[in-house]
Structures are given as structure tokens and as C-alpha cells.
NUDRENMI-934786 format. One line per field, with one value per residue: residue in three letters; x negated, y, z of N, C-alpha, C in turn. Coordinates in Angstrom, 3 decimals, decimal comma. Layout:
BEGIN
res	ALA|... $
npx	X|... $
npy	Y|... $
npz	Z|... $
capx	X|... $
capy	Y|... $
capz	Z|... $
cpx	X|... $
cpy	Y|... $
cpz	Z|... $
END
This chain:
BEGIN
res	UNK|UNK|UNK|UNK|UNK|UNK|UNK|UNK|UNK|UNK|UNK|UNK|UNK|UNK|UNK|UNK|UNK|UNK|UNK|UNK|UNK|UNK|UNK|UNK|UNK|UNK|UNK|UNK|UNK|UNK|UNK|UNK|UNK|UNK|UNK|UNK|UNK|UNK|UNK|UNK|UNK|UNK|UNK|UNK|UNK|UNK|UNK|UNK|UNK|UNK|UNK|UNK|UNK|UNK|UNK|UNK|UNK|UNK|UNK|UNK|UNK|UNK|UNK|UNK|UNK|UNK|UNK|UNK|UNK|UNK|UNK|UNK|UNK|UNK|UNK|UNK|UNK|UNK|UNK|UNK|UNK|UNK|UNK|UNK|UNK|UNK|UNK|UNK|UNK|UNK|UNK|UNK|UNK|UNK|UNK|UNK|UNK|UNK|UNK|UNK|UNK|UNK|UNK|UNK|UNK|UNK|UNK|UNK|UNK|UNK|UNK|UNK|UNK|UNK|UNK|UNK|UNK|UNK|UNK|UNK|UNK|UNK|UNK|UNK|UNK|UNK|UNK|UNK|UNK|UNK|UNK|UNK|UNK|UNK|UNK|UNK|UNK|UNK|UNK|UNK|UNK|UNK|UNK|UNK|UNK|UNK|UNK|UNK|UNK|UNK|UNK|UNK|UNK $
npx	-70,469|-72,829|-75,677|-77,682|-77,647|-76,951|-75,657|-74,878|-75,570|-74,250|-75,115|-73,460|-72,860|-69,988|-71,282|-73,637|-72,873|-71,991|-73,773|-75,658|-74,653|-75,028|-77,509|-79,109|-80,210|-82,195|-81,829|-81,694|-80,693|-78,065|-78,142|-80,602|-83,883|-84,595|-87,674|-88,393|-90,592|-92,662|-93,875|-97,497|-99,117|-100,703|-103,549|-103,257|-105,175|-105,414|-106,307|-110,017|-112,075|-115,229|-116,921|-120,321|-121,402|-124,644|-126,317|-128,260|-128,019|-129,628|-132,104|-134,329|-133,283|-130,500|-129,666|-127,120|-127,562|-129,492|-128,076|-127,696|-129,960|-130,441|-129,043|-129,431|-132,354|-131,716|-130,073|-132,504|-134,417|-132,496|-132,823|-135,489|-136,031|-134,515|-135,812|-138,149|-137,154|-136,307|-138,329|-140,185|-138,309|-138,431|-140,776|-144,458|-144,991|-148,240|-150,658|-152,639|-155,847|-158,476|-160,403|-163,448|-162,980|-161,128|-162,484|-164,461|-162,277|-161,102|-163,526|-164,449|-162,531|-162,718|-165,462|-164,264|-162,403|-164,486|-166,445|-164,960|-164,626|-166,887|-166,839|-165,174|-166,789|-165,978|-167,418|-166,662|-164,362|-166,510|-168,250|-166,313|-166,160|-168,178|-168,789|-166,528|-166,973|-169,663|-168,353|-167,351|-169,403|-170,436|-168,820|-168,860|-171,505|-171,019|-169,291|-171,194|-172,601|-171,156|-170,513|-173,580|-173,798|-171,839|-172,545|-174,807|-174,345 $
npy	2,678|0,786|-0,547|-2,623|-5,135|-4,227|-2,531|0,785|4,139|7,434|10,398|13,688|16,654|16,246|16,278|15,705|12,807|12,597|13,039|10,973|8,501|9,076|9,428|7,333|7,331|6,651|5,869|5,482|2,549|1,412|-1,171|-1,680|-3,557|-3,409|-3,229|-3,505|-2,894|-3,313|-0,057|0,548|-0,573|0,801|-0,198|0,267|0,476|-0,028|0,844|0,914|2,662|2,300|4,636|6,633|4,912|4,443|6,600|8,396|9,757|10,836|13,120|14,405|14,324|15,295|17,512|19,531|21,427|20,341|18,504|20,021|20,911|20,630|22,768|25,482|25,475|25,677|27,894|29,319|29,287|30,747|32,783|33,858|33,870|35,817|37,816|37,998|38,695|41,685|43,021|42,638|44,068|46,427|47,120|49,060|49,018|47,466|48,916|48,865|47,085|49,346|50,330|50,356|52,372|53,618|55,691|56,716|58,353|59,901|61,077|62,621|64,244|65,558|67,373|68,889|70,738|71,597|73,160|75,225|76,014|76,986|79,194|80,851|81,731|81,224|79,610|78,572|76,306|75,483|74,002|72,207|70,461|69,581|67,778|65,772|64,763|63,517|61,741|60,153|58,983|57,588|55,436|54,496|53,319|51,399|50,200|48,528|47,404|45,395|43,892|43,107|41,188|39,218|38,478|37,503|35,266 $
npz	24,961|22,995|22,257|20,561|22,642|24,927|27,093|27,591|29,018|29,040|29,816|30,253|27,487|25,327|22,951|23,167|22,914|20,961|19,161|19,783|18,985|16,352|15,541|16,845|19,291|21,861|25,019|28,546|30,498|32,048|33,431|34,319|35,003|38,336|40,640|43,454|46,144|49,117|51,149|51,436|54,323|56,653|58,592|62,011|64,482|67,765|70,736|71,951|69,301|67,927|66,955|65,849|67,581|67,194|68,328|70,142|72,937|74,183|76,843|75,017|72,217|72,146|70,757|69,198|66,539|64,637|63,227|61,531|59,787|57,807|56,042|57,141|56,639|53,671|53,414|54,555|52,490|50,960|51,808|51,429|48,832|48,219|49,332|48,182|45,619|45,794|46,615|44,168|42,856|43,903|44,049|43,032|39,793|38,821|37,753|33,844|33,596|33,945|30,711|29,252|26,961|28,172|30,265|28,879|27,003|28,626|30,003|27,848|27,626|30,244|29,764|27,643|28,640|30,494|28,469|28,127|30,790|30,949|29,162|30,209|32,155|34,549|38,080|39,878|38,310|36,561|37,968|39,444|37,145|36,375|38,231|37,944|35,358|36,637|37,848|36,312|34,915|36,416|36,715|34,191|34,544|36,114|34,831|32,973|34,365|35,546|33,264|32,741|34,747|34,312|32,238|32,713|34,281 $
capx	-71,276|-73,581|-76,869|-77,731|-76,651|-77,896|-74,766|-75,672|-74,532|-74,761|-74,791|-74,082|-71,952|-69,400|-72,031|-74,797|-73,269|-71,489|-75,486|-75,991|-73,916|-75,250|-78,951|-78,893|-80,982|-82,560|-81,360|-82,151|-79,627|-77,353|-78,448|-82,431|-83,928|-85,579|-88,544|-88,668|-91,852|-92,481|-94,785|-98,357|-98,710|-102,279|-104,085|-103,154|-106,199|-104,771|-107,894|-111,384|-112,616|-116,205|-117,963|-121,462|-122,200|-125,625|-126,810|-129,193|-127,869|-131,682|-132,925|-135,275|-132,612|-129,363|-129,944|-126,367|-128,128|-129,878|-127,366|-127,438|-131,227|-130,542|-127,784|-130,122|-133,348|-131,302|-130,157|-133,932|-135,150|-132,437|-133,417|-137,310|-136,271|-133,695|-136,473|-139,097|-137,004|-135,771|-139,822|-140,240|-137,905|-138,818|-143,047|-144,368|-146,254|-149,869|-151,244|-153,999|-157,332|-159,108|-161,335|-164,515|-162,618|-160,242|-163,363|-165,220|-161,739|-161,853|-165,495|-164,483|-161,700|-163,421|-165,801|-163,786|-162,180|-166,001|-166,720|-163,407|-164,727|-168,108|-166,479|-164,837|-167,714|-165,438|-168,154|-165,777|-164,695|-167,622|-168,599|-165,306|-165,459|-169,411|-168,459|-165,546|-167,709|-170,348|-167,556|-166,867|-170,416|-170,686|-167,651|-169,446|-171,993|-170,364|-169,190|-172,569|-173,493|-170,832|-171,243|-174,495|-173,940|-171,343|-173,616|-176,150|-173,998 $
capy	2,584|-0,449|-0,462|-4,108|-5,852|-4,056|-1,681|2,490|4,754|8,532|11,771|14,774|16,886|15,768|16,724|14,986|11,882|12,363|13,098|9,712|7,806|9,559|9,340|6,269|7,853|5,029|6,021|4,545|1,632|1,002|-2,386|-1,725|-4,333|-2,676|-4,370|-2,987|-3,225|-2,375|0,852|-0,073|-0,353|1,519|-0,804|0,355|0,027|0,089|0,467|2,135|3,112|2,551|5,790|6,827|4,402|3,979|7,754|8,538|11,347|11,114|14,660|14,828|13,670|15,926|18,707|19,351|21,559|18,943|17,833|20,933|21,801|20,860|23,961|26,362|25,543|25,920|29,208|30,225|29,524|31,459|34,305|34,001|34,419|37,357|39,347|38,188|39,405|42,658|43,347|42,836|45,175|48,001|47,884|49,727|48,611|47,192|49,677|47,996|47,552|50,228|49,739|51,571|53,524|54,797|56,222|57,213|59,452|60,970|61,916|63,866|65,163|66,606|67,804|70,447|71,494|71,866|73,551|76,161|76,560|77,850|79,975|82,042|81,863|80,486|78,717|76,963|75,544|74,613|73,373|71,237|69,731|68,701|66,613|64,935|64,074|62,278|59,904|58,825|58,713|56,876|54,802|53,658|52,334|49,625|48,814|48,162|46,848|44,325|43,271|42,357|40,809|38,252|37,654|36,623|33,668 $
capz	23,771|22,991|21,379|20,542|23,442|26,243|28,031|27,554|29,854|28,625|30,196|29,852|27,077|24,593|21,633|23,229|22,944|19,450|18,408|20,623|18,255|14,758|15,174|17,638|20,500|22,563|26,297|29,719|30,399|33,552|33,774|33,658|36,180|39,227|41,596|45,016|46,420|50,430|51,031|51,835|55,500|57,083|59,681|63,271|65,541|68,920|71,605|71,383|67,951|68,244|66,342|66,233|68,004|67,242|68,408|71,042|73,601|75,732|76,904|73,719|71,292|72,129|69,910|67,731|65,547|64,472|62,308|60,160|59,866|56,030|56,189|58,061|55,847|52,368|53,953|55,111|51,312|50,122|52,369|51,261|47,489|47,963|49,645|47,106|44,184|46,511|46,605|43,259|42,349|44,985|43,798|42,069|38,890|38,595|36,270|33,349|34,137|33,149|29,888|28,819|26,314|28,885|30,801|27,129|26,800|30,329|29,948|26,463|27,972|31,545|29,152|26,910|29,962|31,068|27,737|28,419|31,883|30,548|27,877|31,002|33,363|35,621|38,350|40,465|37,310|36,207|39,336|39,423|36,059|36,570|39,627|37,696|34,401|37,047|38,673|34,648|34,507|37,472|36,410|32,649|34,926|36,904|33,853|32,316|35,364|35,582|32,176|32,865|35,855|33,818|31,015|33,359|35,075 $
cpx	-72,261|-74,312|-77,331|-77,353|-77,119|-76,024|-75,598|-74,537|-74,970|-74,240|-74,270|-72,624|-71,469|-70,528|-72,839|-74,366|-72,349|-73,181|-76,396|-75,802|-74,384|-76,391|-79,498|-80,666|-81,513|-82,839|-81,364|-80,733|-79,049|-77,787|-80,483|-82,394|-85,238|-86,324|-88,965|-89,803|-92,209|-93,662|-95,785|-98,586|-100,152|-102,415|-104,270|-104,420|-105,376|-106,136|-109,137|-111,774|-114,384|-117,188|-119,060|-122,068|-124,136|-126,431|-127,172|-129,241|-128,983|-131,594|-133,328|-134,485|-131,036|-129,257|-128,484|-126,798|-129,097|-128,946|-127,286|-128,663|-130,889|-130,024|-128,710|-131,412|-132,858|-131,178|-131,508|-134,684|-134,419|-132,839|-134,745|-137,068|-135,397|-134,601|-137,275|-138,681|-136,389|-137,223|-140,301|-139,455|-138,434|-140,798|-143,164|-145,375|-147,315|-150,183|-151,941|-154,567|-157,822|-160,032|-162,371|-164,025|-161,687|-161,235|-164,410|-164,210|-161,081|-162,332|-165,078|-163,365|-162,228|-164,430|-165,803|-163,367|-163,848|-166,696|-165,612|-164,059|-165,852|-168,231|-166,054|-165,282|-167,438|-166,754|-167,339|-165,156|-165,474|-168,322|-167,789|-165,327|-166,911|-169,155|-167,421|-166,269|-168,796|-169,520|-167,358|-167,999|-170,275|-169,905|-168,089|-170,248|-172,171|-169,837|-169,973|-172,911|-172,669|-170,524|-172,472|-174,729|-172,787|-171,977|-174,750|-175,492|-173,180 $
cpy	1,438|-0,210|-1,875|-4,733|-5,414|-2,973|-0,308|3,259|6,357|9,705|12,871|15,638|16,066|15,385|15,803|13,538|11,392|12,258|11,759|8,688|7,915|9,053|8,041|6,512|6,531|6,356|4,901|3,736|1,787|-0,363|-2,612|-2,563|-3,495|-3,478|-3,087|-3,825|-2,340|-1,416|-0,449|0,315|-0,147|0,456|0,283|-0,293|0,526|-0,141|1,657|1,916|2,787|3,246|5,715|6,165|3,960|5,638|7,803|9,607|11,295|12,608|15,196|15,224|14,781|17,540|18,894|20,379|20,835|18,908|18,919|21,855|21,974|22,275|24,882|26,021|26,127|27,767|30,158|30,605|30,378|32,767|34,865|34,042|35,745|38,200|39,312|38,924|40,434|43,276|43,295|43,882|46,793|48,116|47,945|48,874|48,245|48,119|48,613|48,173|48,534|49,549|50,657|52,529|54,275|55,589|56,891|58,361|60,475|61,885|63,014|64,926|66,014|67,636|69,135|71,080|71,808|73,334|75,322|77,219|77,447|79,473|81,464|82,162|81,954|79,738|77,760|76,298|73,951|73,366|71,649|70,034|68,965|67,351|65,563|64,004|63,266|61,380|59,305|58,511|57,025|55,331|53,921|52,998|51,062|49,406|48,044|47,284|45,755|43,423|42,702|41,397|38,996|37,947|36,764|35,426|33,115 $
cpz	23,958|21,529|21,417|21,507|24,529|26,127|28,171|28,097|29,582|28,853|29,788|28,541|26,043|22,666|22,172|23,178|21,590|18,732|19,146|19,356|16,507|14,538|16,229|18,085|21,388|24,229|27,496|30,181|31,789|34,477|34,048|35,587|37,285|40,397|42,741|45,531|47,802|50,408|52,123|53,829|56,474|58,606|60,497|64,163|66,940|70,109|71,490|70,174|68,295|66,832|66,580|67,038|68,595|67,554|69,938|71,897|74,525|75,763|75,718|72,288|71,061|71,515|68,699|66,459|64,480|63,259|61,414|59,812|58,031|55,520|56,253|57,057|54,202|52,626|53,874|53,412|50,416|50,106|51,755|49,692|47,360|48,474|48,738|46,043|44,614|46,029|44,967|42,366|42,603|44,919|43,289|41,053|38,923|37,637|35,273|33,910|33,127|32,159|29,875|27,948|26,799|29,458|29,573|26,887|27,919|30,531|28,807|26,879|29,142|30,886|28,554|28,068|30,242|29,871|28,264|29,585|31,363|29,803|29,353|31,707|34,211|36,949|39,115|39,576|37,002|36,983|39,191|38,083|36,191|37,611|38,393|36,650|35,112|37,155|37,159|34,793|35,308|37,409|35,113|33,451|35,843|36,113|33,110|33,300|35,609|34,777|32,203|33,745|35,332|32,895|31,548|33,990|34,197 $
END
């Protein structure tokens, strides 16, 4: 078979090359020109190689860790954030700071209890709930007192 003037050489079954001939298939030739070209050829050193040369085996100097402090530090920082966020998980809460109206509803609350206790002439009670309503007391006035103590500077 011949496709403009080039020589076609075509594989294969009887059909494939009646459907060669119908729809004029463009197929790889017999004659196609081929360029041989020798493999590339790796420079042969024959002798000593001279490596590292420029490295300093002294007493002071011969350390092969050394060469992987970068390794060993990346490591250390990852260690020092997996425990930080280990610790952050495993503590417990900061509470708020207390305000004056948490200690204002304290006091009202030790109070009725105080009131309760009276009612059943309870004295250890009573006893108990007097003590608790000083520490609020006691408690409003370091806050007064450190209110004044920031107003003044």
C-alpha cells in the first residue's frame, strides 16, 4: 500500500488494513530515517576522590553529632510544645476573679442560712455562719482597700 510516496507497511488483521485503505489511516513507515546516537558516557575518576576535605578532625572539633544538632534541636522544640499543650490540657481552669458582687451574694446568702440557724437555735450553727459572714466581711474590705489604694497612684 502507498500513501503519497512514502512505502506503508501494516500490521495486524485483514480488517485493519481494509479500514487502512477506506479512511486512509496515517501509519508509521518502513523507511522512517533513524539517528543513532552513543549513550552518554559518566566521567571515570580513577585515583583518590578528594571529599571533605576541608574538615577539621582536632580533639575539640571531632564531634559527629555535630552534624545533626539541627535534627536533635527541631526534635527538643517539638518535645517542649507536646508537653506544653499535654499541660494545657491536663489543668485545671483559672476560675474569674472574684468581683464585689460575688462577695455582696455570699454575704446574703451566709446570712439566711444564719437567719435559719437562729430560727432553730441551732448554736453551732450560728456560731458557724457568724465566722463565715466575717471572712465576706473581711473580703469587701480588701476590696475597698484596694480600690483605694489604685485610685491613689
Amino acid at each position: 500500500m502507498h500513501m503519497g510516496n512514502v512505502n506503508v507497511e501494516v500490521l495486524g488483521d485483514k480488517t485493519m488494513n481494509e479500514r487502512l485503505d477506506e479512511e486512509f489511516l496515517l501509519v508509521e513507515g518502513i523507511h522512517d530515517a533513524i539517528e543513532e546516537r552513543p549513550a552518554r558516557r559518566h566521567r571515570m575518576n580513577n585515583g583518590v576522590q578528594r571529599r571533605n576535605a576541608n574538615i577539621d578532625f582536632g580533639a575539640g572539633r571531632n564531634d559527629p553529632a555535630a552534624r545533626f544538632q539541627h535534627v536533635t534541636r527541631a526534635f527538643s522544640s517539638l518535645d517542649a510544645l507536646t508537653n506544653a499543650v499535654a499541660e494545657s490540657f491536663s489543668a485545671p481552669a483559672v476560675p474569674p476573679p472574684r468581683t464585689l458582687m460575688d462577695v455582696a451574694r455570699d454575704f446574703a446568702y451566709a446570712t439566711d442560712m444564719l437567719l435559719q440557724a437562729q430560727e432553730r437555735d441551732d448554736t453551732v450553727a450560728i456560731n458557724f455562719y457568724e465566722s463565715i459572714r466575717q471572712q465576706y466581711s473581711d473580703e469587701r474590705a480588701r476590696f475597698t482597700l484596694d480600690n483605694t489604694h489604685q485610685n491613689n497612684e
